[in-house]
N, C-alpha and C positions, 0 to 999 in steps of 0.2 A: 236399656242397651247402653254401653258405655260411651262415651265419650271416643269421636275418631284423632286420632293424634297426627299433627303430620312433621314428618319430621325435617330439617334442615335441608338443604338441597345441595351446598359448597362447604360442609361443616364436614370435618373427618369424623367427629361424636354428636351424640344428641343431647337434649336440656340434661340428663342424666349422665353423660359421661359414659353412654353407652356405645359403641359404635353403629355409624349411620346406618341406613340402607345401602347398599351394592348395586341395586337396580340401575340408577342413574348414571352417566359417567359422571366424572367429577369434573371442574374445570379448576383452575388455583384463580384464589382471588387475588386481583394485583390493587394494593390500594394506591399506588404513584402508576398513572399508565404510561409515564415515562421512564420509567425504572426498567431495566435491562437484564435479567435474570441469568445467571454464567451458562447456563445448559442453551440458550436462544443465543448467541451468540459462538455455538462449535468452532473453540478453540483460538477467535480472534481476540485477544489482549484490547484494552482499552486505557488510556489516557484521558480523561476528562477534561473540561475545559476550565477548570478551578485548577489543576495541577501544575506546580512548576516545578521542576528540574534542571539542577547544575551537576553535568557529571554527564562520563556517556552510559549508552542505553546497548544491550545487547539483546537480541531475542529471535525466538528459534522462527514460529509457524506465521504468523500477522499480528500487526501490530496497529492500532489508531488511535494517534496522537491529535488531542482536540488541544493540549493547553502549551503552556511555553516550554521548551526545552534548550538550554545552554549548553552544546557538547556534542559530543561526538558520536553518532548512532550507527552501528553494524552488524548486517544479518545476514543469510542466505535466505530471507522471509520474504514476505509480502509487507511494503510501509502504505498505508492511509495518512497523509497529511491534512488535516480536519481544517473546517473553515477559521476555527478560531486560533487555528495554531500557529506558532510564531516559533522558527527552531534557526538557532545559528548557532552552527556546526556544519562539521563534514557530513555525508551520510553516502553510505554503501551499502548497498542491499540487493535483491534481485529483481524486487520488482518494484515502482512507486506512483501512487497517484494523488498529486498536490493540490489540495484545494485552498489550503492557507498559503504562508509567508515562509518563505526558507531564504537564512542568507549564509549561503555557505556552498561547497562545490556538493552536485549529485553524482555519483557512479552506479550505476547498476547494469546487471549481466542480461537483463533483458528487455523490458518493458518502462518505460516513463510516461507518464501522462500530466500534462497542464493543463488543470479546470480552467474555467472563462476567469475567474475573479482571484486566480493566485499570482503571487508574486516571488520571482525565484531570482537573486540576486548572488549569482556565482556560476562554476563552468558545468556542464552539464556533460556524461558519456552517457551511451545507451546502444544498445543493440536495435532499439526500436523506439523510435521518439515521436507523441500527437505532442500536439500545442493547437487549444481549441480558439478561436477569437475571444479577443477582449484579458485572456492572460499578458502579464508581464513579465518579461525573461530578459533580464539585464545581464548578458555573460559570453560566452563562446559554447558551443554546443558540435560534439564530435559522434557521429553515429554509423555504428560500426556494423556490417554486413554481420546476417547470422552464422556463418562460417568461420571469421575469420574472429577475432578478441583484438580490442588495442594494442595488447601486449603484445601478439603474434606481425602486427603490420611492420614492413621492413620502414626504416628510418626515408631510406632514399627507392625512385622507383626501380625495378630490377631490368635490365639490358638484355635483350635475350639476340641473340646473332642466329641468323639463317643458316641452315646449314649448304644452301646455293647460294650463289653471289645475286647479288640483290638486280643486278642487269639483268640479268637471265629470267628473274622470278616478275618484272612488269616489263618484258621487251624494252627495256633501254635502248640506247643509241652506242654505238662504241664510238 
């Protein structure tokens, strides 16, 4: 009787170059189990923490920024500011959650969030603002009702007159 052969279990061919079995499913071999494969991350961009840029950053869907960036960042995206990230610039986006260093003004149309160990050195807008304990936020911080946009708020409050005289409407005294 001959010889049972078995074949590879994670290999796409076998010792021959022949293709494997089908039975099994496959799994991919990862040889770095830190390594981040573009299909495991649906469509969020990444910045490492070796990367540095001078210049601004523009981008559509999410973005996270692990390394230094010098400039000006704007999206209608989702920002990640990564622990090791260090960015001074402006930065406008829609939505952001800082876990590193930003020294520069934040604007976004919805959501802001401050991890415990970031530090944000400039003015902050937001539709919606956390700040967890133990973050640093050296700045002015303006937060705007979901209805209403900065841009929309009158400069001064608005005067609005009764259309009865004002004696009449709490029993005043003539």
């Amino acid at each position: 009787m001959p010889p049972v052969r078995q074949e590879p279990r994670h290999l796409d061919t076998d010792d021959n170059n022949h293709p494997a079995s089908r039975e099994e499913p496959k799994t991919p071999i990862i040889d770095n189990p830190n390594s981040n494969p573009m299909a495991e991350h649906a469509g969020k961009d990444i910045l490492s923490s070796d990367v540095e840029i001078k210049g601004s950053i523009k981008f559509q869907k999410e973005l996270l920024i692990d390394g230094k960036v010098e400039g000006d960042i704007n999206s209608d995206g989702i920002l990640t500011v990564g622990e090791n990230a260090e960015i001074r610039g402006e930065i406008k986006t829609k939505s952001i959650t800082v876990y590193g260093k930003v020294h520069g003004n934040i604007t976004v149309s919805e959501r802001c969030e401050l991890k415990s160990k970031c530090v944000l050195q400039g003015d902050l807008k937001a539709a919606r603002l956390t700040i967890e304990e133990g973050a640093t936020f050296i700045g002015k911080s303006e937060v705007t009702t979901g209805a209403y946009s900065a841009k929309a708020a009158p400069a001064r409050p608005e005067v609005v007159r009764p259309s009865e005289p004002i004696k009449a409407a709490f029993g005043a005294r003539v």
